[in-house]
NUDREN-647793 format. One record per residue (C-alpha): residue in three letters; y, x, z. Coordinates in steps of 0.1 Angstrom, whole numbers, plus 2048, in hexadecimal, padded with zeros to 3 digits. Each point is the difference from the previous one (the first is absolute). Example, Ala and Ser with C-alpha at 12.3 -4.5 7.8 and 13.67 -1.06 7.14 Angstrom:
REM residues 2
 res   y   x   z
 ALA 7D3 87B 84E
 SER 822 80E 7F9
***
This chain:
REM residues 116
 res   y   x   z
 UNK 8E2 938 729
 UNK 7F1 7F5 7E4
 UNK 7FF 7DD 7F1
 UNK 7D8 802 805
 UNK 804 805 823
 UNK 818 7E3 800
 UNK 7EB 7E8 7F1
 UNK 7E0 80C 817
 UNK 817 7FD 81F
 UNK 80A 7DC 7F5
 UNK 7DB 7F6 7F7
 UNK 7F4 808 824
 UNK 81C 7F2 811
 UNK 7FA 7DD 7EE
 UNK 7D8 803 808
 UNK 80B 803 823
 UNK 816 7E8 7FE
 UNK 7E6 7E9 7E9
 UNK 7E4 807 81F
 UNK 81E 7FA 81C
 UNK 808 7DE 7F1
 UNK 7D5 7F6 7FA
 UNK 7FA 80B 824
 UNK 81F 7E9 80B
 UNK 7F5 7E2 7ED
 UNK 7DD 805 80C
 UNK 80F 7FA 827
 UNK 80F 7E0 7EE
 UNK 7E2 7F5 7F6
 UNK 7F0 807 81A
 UNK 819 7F0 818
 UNK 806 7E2 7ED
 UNK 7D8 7F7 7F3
 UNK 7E4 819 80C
 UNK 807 7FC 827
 UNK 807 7DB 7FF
 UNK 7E1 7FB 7EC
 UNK 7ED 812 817
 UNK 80D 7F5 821
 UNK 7FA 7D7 7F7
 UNK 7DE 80A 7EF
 UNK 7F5 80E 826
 UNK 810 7E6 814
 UNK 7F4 7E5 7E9
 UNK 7DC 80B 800
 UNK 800 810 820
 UNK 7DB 7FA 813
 UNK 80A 7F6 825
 UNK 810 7E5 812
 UNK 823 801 808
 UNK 805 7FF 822
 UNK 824 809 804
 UNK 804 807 7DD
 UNK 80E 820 805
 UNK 7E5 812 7F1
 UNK 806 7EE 7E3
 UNK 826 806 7FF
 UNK 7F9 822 806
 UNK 7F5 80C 7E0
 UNK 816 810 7EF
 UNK 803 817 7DE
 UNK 814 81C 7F8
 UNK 805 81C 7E9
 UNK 803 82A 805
 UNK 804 818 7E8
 UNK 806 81F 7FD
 UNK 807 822 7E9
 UNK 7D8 7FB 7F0
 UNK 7F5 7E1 80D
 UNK 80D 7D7 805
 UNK 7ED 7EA 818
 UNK 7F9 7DC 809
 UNK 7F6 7FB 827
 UNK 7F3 7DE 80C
 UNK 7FF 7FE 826
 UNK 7FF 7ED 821
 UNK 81A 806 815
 UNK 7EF 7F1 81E
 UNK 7F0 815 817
 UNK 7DE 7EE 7FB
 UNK 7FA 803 7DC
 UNK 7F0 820 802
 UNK 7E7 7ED 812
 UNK 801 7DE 7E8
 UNK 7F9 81C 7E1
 UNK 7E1 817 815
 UNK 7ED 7E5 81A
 UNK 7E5 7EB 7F9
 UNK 7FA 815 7DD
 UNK 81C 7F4 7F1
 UNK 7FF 7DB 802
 UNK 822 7FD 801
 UNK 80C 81F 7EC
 UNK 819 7F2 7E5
 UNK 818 821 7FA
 UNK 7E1 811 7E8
 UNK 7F5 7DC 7F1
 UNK 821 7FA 7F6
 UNK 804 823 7EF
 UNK 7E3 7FC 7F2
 UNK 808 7E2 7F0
 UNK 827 804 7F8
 UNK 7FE 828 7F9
 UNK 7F3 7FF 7DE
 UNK 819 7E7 7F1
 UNK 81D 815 811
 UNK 7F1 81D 7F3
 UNK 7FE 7F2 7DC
 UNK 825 7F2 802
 UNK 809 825 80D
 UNK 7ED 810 7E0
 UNK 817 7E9 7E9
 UNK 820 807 812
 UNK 7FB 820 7FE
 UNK 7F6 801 7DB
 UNK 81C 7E9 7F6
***
């Protein structure tokens, strides 16, 4: 084998490694900033009136990702919030509004991490 085909083998494994390592500290960041940001954002500025307060406690964040993509899920976890985000034409929605409002700062902290 050449030393050419050394060097190329050796420059591919570190820009798999490079992406490995990015993709792994995004899950971080994600873990440690992005979800806890946007789960007290919703139940913070979430439109109804506890009742229970399980509604409330029951929004939750989490990342996915995958081979070509990396997620960030906000959610209810009670059965009801399905109907909290669709009835009375979203009066009490807060999953989109909070996306809405906390997706472009993650977004723009993602861009810099990602160009650092």
């Amino acid at each position: 084998m050449s030393n050419r085909a050394i060097g190329l083998q050796t420059v591919v494994s570190n820009l798999f490694q490079w992406r490995k390592d990015k993709v792994d500290g995004l899950g971080a960041l994600s873990s440690g900033l992005f979800e806890p940001r946007l789960e007290t954002h919703a139940k913070r500025n979430r439109p109804w009136t506890d009742r229970t307060g399980a509604a409330r406690r029951g929004l939750t964040a989490t990342h996915r990702y995958g081979a070509d993509h990396f997620s960030i899920l906000l959610w209810h976890t009670v059965f009801y919030g399905k109907f909290l985000e669709l009835r009375f034409a979203g009066r009490y929605a807060i999953l989109e509004p909070t996306m809405r409002e906390v997706g472009p700062e993650i977004i723009e902290q993602v861009r810099r991490y990602w160009s650092s």
